[in-house]
C-alpha positions in Angstrom: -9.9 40.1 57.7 -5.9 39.9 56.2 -6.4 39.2 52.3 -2.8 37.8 52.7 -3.3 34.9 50.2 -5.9 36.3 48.1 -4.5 36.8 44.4 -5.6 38.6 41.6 -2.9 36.4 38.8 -4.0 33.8 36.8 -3.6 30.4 37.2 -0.3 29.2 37.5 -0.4 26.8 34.7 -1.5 29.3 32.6 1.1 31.5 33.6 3.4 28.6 32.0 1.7 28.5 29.2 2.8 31.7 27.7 6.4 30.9 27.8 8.1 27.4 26.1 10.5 26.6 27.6 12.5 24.3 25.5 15.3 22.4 28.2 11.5 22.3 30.2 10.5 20.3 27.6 13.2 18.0 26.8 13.6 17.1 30.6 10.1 16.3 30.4 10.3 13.8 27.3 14.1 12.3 28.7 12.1 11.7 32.4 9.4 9.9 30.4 11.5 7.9 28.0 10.3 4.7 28.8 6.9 5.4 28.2 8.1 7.3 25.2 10.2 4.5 23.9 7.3 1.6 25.0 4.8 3.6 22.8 7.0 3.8 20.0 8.1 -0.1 19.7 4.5 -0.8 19.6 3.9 1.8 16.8 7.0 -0.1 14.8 5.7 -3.5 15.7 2.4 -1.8 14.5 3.8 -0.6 11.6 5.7 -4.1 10.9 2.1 -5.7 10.6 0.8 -3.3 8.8 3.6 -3.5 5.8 3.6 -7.0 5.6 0.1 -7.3 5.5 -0.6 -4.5 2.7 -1.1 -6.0 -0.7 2.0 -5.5 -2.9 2.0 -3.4 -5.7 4.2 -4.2 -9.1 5.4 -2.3 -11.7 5.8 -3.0 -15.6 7.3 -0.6 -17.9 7.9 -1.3 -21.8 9.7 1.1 -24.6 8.5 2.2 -27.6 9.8 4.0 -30.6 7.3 6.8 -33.2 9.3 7.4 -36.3 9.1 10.0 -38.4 7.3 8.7 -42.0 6.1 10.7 -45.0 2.9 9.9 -46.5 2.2 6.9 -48.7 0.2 8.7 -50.5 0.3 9.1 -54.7 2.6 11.9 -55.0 4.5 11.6 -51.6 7.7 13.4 -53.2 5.6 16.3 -52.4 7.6 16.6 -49.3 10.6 18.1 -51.0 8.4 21.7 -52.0 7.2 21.2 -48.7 8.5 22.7 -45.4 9.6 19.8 -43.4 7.0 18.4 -41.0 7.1 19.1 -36.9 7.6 15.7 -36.3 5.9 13.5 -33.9 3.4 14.6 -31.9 3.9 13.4 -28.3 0.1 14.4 -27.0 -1.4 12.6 -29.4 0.8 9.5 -29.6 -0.4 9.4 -25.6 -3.9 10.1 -26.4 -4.4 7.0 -29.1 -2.6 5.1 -26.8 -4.8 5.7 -24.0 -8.1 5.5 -25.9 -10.7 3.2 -26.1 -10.0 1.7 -29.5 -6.3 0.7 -28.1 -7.1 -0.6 -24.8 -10.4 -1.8 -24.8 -9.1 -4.3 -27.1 -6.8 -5.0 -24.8 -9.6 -5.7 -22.2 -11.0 -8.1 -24.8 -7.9 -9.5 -25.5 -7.5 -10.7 -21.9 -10.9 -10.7 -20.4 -9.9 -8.5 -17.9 -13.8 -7.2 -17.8 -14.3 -10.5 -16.2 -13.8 -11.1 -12.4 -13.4 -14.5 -10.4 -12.4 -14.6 -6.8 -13.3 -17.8 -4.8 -15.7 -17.3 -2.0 -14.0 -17.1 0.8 -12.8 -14.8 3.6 -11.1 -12.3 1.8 -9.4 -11.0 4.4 -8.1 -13.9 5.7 -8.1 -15.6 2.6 -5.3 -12.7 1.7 -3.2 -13.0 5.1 -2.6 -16.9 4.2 -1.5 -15.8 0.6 1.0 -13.4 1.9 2.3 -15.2 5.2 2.1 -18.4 3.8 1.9 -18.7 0.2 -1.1 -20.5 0.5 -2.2 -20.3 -3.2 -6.5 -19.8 -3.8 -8.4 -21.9 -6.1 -8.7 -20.3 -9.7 -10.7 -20.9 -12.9 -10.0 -19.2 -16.6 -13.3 -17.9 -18.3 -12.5 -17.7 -21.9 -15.7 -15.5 -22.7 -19.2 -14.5 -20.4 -21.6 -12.5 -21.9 -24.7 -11.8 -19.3 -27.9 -9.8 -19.8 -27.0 -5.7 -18.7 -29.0 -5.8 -15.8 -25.9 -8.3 -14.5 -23.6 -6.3 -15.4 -21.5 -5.1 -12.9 -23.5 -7.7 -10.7 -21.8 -10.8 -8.4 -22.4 -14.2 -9.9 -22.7 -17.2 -8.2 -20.7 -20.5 -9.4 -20.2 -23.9 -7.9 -18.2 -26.9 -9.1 -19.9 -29.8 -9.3 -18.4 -33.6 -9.8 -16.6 -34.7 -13.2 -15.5 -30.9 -14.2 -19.5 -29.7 -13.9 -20.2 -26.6 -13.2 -23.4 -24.4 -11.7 -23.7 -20.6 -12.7 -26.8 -18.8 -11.2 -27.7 -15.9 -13.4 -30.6 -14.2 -11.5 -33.8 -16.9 -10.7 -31.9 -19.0 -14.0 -29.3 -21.3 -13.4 -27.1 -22.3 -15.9 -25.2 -25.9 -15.9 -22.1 -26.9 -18.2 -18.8 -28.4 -18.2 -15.4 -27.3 -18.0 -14.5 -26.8 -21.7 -17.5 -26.7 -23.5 -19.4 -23.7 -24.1 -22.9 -22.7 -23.0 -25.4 -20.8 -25.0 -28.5 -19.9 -23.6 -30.9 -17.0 -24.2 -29.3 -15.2 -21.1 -25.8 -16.3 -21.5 -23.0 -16.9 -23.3 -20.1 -18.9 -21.4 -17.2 -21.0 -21.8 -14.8 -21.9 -19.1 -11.3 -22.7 -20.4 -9.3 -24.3 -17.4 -10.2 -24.7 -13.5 -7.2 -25.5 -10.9 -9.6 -26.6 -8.2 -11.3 -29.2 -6.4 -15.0 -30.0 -6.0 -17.3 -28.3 -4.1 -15.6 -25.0 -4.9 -17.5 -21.7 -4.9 -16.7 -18.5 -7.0 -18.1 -15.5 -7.3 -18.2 -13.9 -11.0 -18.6 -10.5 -11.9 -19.0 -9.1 -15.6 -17.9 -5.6 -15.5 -18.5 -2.7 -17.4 -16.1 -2.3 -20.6 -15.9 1.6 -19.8 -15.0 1.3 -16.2 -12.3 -1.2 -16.7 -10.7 1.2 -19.5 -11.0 4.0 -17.2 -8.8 1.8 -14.3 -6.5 0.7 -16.8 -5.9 4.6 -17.9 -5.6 5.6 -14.2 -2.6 2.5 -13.8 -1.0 3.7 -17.2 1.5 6.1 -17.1 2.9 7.5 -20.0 6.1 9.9 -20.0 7.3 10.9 -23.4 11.3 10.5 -23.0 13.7 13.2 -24.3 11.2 15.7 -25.7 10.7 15.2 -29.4 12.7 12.4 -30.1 8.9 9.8 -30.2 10.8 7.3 -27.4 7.4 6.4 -25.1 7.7 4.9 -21.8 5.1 3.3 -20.7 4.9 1.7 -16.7 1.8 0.4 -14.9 1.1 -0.6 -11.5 -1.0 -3.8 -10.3 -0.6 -5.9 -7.6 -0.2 -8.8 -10.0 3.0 -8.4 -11.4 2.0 -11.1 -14.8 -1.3 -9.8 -15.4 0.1 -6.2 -15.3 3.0 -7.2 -18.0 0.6 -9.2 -19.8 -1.3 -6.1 -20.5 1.1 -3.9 -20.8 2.3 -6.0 -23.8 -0.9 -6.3 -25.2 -1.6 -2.4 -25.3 2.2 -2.0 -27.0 0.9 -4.8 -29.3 -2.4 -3.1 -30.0 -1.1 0.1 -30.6 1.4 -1.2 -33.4 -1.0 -3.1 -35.0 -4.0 0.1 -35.5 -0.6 2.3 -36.7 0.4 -0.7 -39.5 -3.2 -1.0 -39.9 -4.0 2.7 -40.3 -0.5 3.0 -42.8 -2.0 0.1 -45.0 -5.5 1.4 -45.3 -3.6 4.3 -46.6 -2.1 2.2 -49.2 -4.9 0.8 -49.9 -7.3 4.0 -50.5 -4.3 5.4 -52.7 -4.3 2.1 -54.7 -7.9 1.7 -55.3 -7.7 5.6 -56.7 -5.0 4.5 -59.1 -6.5 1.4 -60.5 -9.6 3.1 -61.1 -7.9 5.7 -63.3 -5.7 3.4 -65.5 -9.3 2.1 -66.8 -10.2 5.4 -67.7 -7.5 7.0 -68.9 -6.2 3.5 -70.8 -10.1 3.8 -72.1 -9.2 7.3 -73.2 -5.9 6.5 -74.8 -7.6 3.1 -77.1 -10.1 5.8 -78.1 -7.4 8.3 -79.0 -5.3 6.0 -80.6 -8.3 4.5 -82.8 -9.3 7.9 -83.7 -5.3 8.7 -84.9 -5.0 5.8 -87.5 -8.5 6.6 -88.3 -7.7 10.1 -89.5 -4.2 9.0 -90.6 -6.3 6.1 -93.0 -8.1 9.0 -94.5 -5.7 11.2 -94.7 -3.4 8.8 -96.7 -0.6 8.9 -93.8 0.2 12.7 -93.2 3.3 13.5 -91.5 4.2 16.1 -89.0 6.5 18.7 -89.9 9.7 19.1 -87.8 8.1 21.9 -86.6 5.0 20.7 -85.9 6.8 17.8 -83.8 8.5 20.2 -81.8 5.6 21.7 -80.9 4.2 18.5 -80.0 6.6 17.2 -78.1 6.4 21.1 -75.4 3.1 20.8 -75.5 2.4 17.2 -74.1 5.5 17.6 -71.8 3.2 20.8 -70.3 0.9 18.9 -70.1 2.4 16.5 -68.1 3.5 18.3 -65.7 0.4 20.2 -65.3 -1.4 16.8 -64.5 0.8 16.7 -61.8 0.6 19.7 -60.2 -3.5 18.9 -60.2 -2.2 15.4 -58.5 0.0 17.5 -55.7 -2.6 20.4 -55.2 -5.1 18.2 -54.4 -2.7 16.9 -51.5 -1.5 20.3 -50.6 -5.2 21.4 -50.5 -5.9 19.2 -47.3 -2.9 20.3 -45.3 -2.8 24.4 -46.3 -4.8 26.9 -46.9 -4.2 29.1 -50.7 -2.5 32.1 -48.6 0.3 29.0 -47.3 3.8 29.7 -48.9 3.8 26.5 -50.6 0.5 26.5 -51.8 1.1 29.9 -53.7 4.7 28.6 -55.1 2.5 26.0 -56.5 -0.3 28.0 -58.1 2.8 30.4 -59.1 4.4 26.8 -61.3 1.0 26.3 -62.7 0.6 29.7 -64.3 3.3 29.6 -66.0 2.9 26.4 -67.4 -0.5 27.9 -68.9 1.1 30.4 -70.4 3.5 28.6 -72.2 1.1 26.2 -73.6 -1.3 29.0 -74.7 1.9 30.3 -76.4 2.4 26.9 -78.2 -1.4 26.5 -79.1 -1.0 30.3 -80.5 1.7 28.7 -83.0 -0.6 25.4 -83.6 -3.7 28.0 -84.6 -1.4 29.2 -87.5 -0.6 25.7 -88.4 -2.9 24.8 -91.7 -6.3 22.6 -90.1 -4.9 19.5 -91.5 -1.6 19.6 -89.7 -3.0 21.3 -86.6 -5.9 18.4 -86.4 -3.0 15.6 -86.7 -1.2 17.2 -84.0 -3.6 17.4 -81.9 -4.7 13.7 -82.0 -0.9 12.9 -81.7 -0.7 15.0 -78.9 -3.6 13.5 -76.7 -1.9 9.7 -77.9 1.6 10.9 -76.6 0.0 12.6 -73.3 -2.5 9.8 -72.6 0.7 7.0 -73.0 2.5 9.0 -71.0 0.0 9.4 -67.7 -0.4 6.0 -68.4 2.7 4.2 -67.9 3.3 6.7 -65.0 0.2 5.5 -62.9 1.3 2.4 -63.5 4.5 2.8 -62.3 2.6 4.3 -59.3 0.6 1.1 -59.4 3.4 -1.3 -58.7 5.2 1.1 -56.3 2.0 1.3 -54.0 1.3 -2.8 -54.2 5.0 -3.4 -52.8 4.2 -0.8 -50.0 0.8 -2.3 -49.0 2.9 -5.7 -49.0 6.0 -4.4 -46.6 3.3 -2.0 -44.7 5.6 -1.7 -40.9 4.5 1.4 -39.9 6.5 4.0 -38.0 5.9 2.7 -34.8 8.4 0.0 -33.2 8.9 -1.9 -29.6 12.3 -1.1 -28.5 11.3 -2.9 -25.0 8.9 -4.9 -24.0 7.2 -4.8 -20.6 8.8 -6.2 -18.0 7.7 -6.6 -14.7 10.1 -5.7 -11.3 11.1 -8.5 -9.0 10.3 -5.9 -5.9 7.0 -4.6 -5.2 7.4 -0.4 -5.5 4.3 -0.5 -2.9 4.1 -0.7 -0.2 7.4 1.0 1.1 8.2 -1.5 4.6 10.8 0.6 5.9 9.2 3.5 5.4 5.9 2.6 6.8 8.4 1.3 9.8 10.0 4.4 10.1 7.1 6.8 9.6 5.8 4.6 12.1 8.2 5.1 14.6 8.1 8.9 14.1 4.6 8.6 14.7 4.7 6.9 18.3 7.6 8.8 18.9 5.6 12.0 18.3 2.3 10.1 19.3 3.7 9.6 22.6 5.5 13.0 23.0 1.7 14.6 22.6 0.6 13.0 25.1 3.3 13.5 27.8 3.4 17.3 26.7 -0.1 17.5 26.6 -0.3 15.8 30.5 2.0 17.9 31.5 0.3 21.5 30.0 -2.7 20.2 31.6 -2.1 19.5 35.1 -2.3 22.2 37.2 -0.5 21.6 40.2 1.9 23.4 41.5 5.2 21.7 40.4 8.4 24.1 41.9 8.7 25.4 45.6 9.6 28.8 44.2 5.6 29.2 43.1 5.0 29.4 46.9 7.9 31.3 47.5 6.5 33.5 44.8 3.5 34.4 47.1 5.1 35.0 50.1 4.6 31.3 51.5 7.4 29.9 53.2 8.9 27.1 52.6 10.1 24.9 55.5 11.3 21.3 53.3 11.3 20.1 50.3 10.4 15.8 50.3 11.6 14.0 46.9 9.4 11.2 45.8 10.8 8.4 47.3 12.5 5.9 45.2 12.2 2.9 47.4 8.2 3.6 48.0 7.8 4.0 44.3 8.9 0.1 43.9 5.5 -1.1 46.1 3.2 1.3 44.9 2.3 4.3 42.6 1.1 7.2 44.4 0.3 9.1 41.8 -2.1 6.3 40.5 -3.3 5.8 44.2 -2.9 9.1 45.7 -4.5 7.7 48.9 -2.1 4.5 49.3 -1.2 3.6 53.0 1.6 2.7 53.7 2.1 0.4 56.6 6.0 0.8 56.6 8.3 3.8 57.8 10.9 4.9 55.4 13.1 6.4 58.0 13.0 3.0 59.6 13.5 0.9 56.4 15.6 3.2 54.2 17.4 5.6 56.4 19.7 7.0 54.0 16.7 7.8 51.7 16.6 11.6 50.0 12.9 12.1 51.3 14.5 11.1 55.1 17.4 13.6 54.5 15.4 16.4 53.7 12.7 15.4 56.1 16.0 15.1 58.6 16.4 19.2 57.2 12.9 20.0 58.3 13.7 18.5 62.0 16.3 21.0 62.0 14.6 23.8 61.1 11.8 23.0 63.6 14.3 22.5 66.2 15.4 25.9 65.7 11.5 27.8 65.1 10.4 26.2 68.3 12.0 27.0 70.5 10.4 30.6 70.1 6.8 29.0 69.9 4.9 29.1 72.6 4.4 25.3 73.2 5.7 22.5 72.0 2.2 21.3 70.2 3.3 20.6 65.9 0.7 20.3 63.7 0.7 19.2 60.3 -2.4 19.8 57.6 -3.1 19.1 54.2 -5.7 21.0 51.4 -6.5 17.6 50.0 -6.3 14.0 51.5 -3.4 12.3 49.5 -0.7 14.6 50.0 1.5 13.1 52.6 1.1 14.5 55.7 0.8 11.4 57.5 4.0 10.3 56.1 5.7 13.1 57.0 3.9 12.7 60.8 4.8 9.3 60.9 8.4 9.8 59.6 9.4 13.0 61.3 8.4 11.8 64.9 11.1 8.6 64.6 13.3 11.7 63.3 13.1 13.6 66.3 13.3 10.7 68.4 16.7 9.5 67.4 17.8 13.2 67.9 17.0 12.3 71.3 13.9 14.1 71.8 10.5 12.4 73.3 8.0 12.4 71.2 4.2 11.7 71.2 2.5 11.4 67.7 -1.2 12.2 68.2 -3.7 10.5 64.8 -6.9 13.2 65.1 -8.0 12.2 61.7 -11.2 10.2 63.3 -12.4 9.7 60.3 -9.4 8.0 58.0 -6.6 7.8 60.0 -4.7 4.7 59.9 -1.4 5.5 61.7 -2.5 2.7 64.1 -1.6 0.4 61.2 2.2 1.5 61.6 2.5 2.3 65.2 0.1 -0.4 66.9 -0.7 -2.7 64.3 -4.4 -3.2 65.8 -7.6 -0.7 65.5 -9.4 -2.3 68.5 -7.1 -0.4 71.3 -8.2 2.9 72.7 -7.4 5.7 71.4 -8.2 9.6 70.7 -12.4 9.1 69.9 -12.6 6.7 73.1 -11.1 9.5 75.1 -12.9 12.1 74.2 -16.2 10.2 74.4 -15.9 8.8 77.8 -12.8 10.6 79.5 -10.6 8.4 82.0 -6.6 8.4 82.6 -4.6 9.7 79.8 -2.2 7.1 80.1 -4.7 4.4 79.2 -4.6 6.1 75.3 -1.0 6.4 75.1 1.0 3.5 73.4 4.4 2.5 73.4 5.7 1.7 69.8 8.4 -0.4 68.8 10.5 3.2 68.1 12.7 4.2 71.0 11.7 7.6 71.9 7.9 7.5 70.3 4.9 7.4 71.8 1.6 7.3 69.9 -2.5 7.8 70.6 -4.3 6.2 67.7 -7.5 7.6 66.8 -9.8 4.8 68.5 -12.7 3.5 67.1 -14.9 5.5 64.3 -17.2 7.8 65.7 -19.9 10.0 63.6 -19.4 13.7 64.9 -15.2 14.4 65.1 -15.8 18.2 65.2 -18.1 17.9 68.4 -15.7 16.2 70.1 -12.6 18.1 68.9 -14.3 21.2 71.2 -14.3 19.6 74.0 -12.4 20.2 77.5 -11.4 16.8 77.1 -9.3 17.3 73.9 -7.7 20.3 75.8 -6.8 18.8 78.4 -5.2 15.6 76.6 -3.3 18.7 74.5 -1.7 20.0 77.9 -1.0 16.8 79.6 0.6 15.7 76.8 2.6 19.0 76.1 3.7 18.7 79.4 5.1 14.8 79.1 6.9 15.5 76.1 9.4 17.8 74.7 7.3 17.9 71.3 3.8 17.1 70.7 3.1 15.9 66.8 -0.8 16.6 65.7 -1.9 14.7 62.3 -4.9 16.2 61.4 -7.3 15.9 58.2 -7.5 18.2 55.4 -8.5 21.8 55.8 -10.3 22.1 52.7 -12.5 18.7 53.7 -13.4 18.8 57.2 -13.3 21.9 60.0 -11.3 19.8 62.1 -7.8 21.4 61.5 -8.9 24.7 62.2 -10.1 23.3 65.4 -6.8 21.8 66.5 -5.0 24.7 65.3 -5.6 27.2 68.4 -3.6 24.4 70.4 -0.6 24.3 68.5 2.2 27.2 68.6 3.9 25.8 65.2 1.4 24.6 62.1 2.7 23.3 58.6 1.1 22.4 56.0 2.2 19.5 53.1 1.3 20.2 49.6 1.6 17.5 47.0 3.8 18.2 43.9 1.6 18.4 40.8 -1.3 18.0 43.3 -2.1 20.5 45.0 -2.4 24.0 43.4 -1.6 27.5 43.9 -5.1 28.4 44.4 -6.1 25.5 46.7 -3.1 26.2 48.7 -4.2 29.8 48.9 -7.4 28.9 49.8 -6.3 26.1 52.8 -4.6 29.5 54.1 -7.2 31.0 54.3 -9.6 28.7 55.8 -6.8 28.8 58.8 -6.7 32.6 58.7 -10.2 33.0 59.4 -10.2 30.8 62.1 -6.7 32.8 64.0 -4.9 29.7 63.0 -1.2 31.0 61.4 0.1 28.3 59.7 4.2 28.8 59.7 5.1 27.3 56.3 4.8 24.7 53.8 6.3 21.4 53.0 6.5 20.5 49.6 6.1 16.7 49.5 6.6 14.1 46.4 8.8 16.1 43.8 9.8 14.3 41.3 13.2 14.2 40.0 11.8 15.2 36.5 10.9 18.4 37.9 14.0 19.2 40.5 15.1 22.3 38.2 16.0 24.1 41.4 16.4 21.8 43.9 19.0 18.7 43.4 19.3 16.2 45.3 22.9 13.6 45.0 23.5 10.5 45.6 25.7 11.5 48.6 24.7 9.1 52.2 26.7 7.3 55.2 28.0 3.9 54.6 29.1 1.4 57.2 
C-alpha cells in the first residue's frame, strides 16, 4: 500500500507554536476587535462600579515641632563644661508617640474602643450612603464598661419609646434612658445623645484597648521631616475623615501634654530636693551661728587678725565651690562614666581645690588654738550663709519654672483632614481596569487561537504534497443569517451564486469551474465527486453552488444528493422530501427519468436522495446505482456526486470507483492536517485518487497569503 499521506511531523499547531509570530498576532487581536473592545467596556463599566462603590479612605496630617531644651535640673549651667548634646532623637520621639501611654489615652479620650453600627444590611445599608447620601441612625456612648467575657463580643440594643433604651448583656438585660447613666453589677453605661427614631436597633461592641492601639499604630504614620531638625509629620488614614482628624489632634494633644507633664515633674523632684536642704543646712547654720556668739561671749569678743580673715575668706570660697562640684558630679555621674572627658576635667577641678584648702588649713594649724577655734566657727557661719542664700536663689528660680513649665514640644499644625479621599484611586481602578479586559480578552483570543488545531493556510496542504484546486472565503453575506462556526452543520436553504453573484466565495468557486473545465477533459468520464473528512465542512455548498456555476457556462448539469442519510439538497433544489429520489431507485428500480427533477436553475438537473432508508452502503453496491451513474454520464456533459464524509460512513469510497475526478473540501480551522491525511487515506485504500482539495470558509483574519479585493461587475 502507497504511505503517500502518512507523516512522521508533529502536529501542525504545534509546529506553530515554536515560532511567535508577532504581525500573526496583531492580525489576530485587530480581526477580533470587537470582541476585544466589547470585553473591555464591560471591564470599565466593571471597574466604574467597583470604584464608586469602594469605601473612601481620608487622610489627616498635623505638624509638630521637638526643641532642643537643657535640663531643669539644680545645676543646669552644667551644660557649658559639657559637650553639647546630639539633639533630638527622632526614634524615640516616634516611639512615645506611638506607645500605649500616648494613644491609649487617646482611645479613652474618644471612646473609640466602643463600636455602634445600626442593624441593618450593611452592604446595602453602605451602597445607599454612598449613592444617595442616605445618612444611618447614630447614637453617642459616653462610657460602657462590660464584664471581659463581652469583650470583643456584639451587643444588642433597642430604642424603646420616650428616649428608653434596652441593652442585652448576655441572659441580663439592662434598661435606661438616654442621658442618665446605668450602674449595674455587669455594667456600667451612659448614653450621651441618640439621632434616631423608635424601634431602632444597634449593635454594640466593647473592644479590646490593645487591639484598638494596635489599628491606630497601623493608620499612623510618622515621617521625621528634614533629618535632625525635630519637625514630625504625622498623617493617618480612615474612612471617616472627622473621626480621623479628631484623633489625630488628640494624640498631638496627648503627646504635648505627658512632655509638659514629664518637664514639670522634673521641676518638681528638683524642688522638693532643694526645700528639704534649706531646713538642714539653715538648721546647721542657727547652730553655727549660736555656737559663734557663744564662744565669742566667753571669749570676751576676740577678733580675727587680718591674716586670719584672709585665710577665712579662701577657705570658705573653696569651699563653696567644692559644694558645687559635689552638686554637678552627682549630675554628671548619671550621664558619663569616670573615664568620660568631662567627668575627669571635673575630678581634675576638685583636686586642686583640696589641695589648696589643705594648704590653707596647714597655715590655720600654726594659728594659736584660740584664733584657729574662732576661725573655724566663722568659717562654717560664712560657708553655711553662703550655701544658704544660694539654694534659695535656686529655690525661687525653680518655682517660676514649674509655673511657666511649656515643654519643648509645640503644634506647628494641626490635623487637618483632605477634602478628596486618597483611596480608592477611580481612574485608576478605571484604567487598570480597562488594561485588564483589554488583556483579559487578548488571552483569550490568543489562547483560542493556540489551541485550535485546524488547519488554517492552504500552503499546510501544499506543504504535504496535497493539491490545492480553490480557495472559498467565508462568505460575508451567509455570515449575516447564521454563524457557521457556532453551527458548523447549518443548512442553508438558499444559493449564494443565485442570491449574491458577485460574492468572493462565488468568484473563487467561479476559479474552481475553470480549473475543472480544464482537468476533465483528460478524466475518463465526466462523473465529479465531492467528499468531506467531517460533516460541516461545506461540500454541499460547494455541490450546490458549483453545479449553477457550470450551468450558466453553458454546460448541463445533473447534481446527484448520495448522502441517504443527511442530505438535504432537496430543501434547495425541490423544496419537498416526499418526491422520489436516489434511495427509492435503488430500492425498487424503474425509469431513471422518474428520479430526475427539473430545478428552477436553467441548465440543472437534480436527484434528491429520496426517502431515509437504514442500509445506504448496501445499496450504494448495487447494479442499480451503476447504472443510474452511466445513464446519467451519458445525459449530461458533467455529472456532480455529493457524497457523505469519508471519515463517518464507507459510502464515499463506494462512489469513488465511478467518478474519473474526486475533490475533497476541508474546513478552515476545522479540519486538520492529520484528519485530512487520514480522509486520504481511507480513499487510497479503497483505489479511489482523490485529485485535490478545496479549502472552504477562510476567514479574512487568516488570508496571509491569499487576498481577496473588493473588485466585481456592476450594471
Amino acid at each position: 500500500m502507497n504511505n503517500r499521506y502518512v507523516s512522521n511531523d508533529p502536529p501542525d499547531y504545534l509546529q506553530r507554536g515554536e515560532e511567535i509570530d508577532l504581525v500573526h498576532i496583531l492580525k489576530v487581536l485587530f480581526y477580533s476587535k470587537v470582541w476585544i473592545a466589547a470585553t473591555t467596556l464591560l471591564f470599565i463599566v466593571c471597574g466604574i462600579i467597583i470604584a464608586n462603590t469602594l469605601t473612601p479612605i481620608y487622610k489627616s496630617d498635623a505638624l509638630i515641632q521637638v526643641e532642643k531644651n537643657p535640663s531643669l535640673g539644680i545645676l543646669s549651667k552644667l551644660s557649658r563644661v559639657l559637650p553639647e548634646g546630639a539633639g533630638v532623637s527622632s526614634e524615640s520621639e516616634v516611639s512615645l508617640i506611638k506607645s500605649r501611654l500616648v494613644i491609649g489615652k487617646t482611645v479613652r479620650d474618644l471612646g473609640l474602643d466602643i463600636v455602634t453600627t445600626e442593624k441593618t444590611y450593611p452592604v446595602a445599608n453602605g451602597l445607599l450612603q454612598r449613592l444617595f447620601g442616605h445618612q444611618p441612625a447614630k447614637i453617642a456612648i459616653a462610657y460602657l464598661s462590660v464584664p471581659e467575657p463581652y469583650i470583643n463580643q456584639p451587643l444588642k440594643l433597642d430604642m424603646v419609646q420616650s428616649g428608653g433604651f434596652v441593652l442585652y448583656v448576655g441572659e441580663s438585660i439592662v434598661e435606661g434612658k438616654v442621658g442618665v447613666p446605668v450602674h449595674t453589677d455587669d455594667v456600667d453605661f451612659l448614653i450621651d445623645s441618640a439621632q434616631l427614631t423608635e424601634n431602632t436597633s444597634f449593635i454594640i461592641i466593647k473592644r479590646n484597648e490593645y487591639s484598638v492601639i494596635e489599628e491606630i499604630k497601623e493608620r499612623l504614620s510618622i515621617d521625621t521631616k528634614s533629618g535632625g531638625n525635630g519637625m514630625l509629620h504625622l498623617s493617618m488614614t480612615g474612612p471617616e475623615p472627622v473621626i480621623i482628624s479628631k484623633i489625630l489632634d488628640n494624640i498631638a494633644h496627648n503627646y504635648l501634654a505627658q512632655d509638659v507633664a514629664r518637664k514639670s515633674e522634673e521641676a518638681s523632684k528638683s524642688l522638693a530636693f532643694l526645700n528639704k536642704q534649706l531646713l538642714q543646712i539653715k538648721s546647721n547654720l542657727i547652730e553655727a551661728e549660736s555656737k559663734l556668739n557663744e564662744f565669742r561671749k566667753n571669749n570676751e569678743s576676740v577678733d580675727l587678725s587680718l591674716e586670719a580673715k584672709f585665710i577665712l575668706d579662701n577657705v570658705v570660697a573653696i569651699d563653696t565651690q567644692l559644694n558645687e562640684l559635689t552638686f554637678k558630679e552627682a549630675e554628671i555621674s548619671k550621664l558619663y562614666k569616670r573615664t568620660h572627658p568631662a567627668y575627669k576635667a571635673l575630678s581634675e577641678k576638685k583636686a586642686i581645690l583640696v589641695a589648696e584648702k589643705e594648704k590653707l588649713n596647714q597655715r590655720i594649724s600654726a594659728m594659736p588654738s584660740t584664733q584657729q577655734e574662732i576661725l573655724s566657727m566663722t568659717r562654717d557661719v560664712q560657708m553655711g550663709n553662703d550655701i544658704y542664700l544660694v539654694l534659695l536663689n535656686k529655690q525661687h528660680e525653680l518655682n517660676i519654672s514649674k509655673a511657666s513649665t511649656l515643654g519643648n514640644v509645640r503644634i506647628i499644625d494641626r490635623a487637618v483632614t483632605q477634602l478628596k479621599p486618597v483611596k480608592p484611586k477611580k481612574l485608576l481602578i478605571v484604567i487598570l481596569s480597562a488594561m485588564l479586559g483589554f488583556l483579559f480578552s487578548s488571552g483569550i483570543i490568543l489562547v483560542r487561537n493556540m489551541l485550535i488545531k485546524g488547519i488554517r493556510q492552504p500552503a499546510e496542504l501544499e506543504m504535504r504534497d496535497i493539491p490545492v484546486y480553490a480557495v472559498v472565503p467565508l462568505a460575508p453575506e451567509l455570515t449575516k443569517r447564521r454563524r457557521c462556526r457556532a453551527i458548523p452543520t447549518y443548512q442553508s436553504d438558499e444559493l449564494l451564486a443565485n442570491s449574491a453573484p458577485t460574492s468572493l466565495a462565488i468568484e473563487a468557486l467561479r476559479g474552481l469551474r475553470t480549473s475543472l473545465h480544464f482537468a476533465m477533459l483528460k478524466a475518463g468520464n465526466n462523473i465529479l465527486m465531492i467528499s468531506g473528512t467531517s460533516p460541516g465542512v461545506g461540500k454541499s455548498f460547494v455541490c450546490s453552488n458549483l453545479a449553477v456555476l457550470m450551468a450558466q457556462a453553458g454546460t448541463r448539469a445533473l447534481l446527484i444528493d448520495c448522502d441517504l442519510r443527511r442530505g438535504y439538497l432537496h430543501r434547495i433544489f425541490s423544496k419537498t422530501e416526499s418526491r422520489a429520489g436516489l434511495a427509492d431507485f435503488l430500492t425498487e428500480g424503474g425509469n431513471i427519468e422518474s428520479v430526475i427533477q427539473k430545478t428552477e436553475y436553467s441548465g440543472v438537473d437534480f436527484i434528491g436522495r429520496g426517502r431515509m432508508v437504514t442500509h445506504p452502503a448496501e445499496l450504494i453496491m448495487t447494479d442499480n446505482f451503476a447504472e443510474l451513474i452511466r445513464a446519467c454520464s451519458t445525459l449530461y456533459d458533467v455529472v456532480i456526486v455529493d457524497t457523505p464524509p469519508i471519515l463517518s460512513v464507507t459510502d464515499a469510497a463506494i462512489i469513488g470507483r465511478y467518478a474519473s475526478t474526486s475533490l475533497m473540501v476541508v474546513r478552515f480551522e476545522q479540519n486538520s492536517i492529520k484528519e485530512v491525511e487520514a480522509g486520504l487515506r481511507r480513499f487510497e485504500q479503497n483505489d479511489v485518487a482523490i485529485q485535490g482539495t478545496i479549502f472552504n470558509g477562510v476567514e479574512k483574519r487568516a488570508a496571509e497569503s491569499y487576498t481577496y479585493g473588493d473588485y466585481s461587475y456592476q450594471d
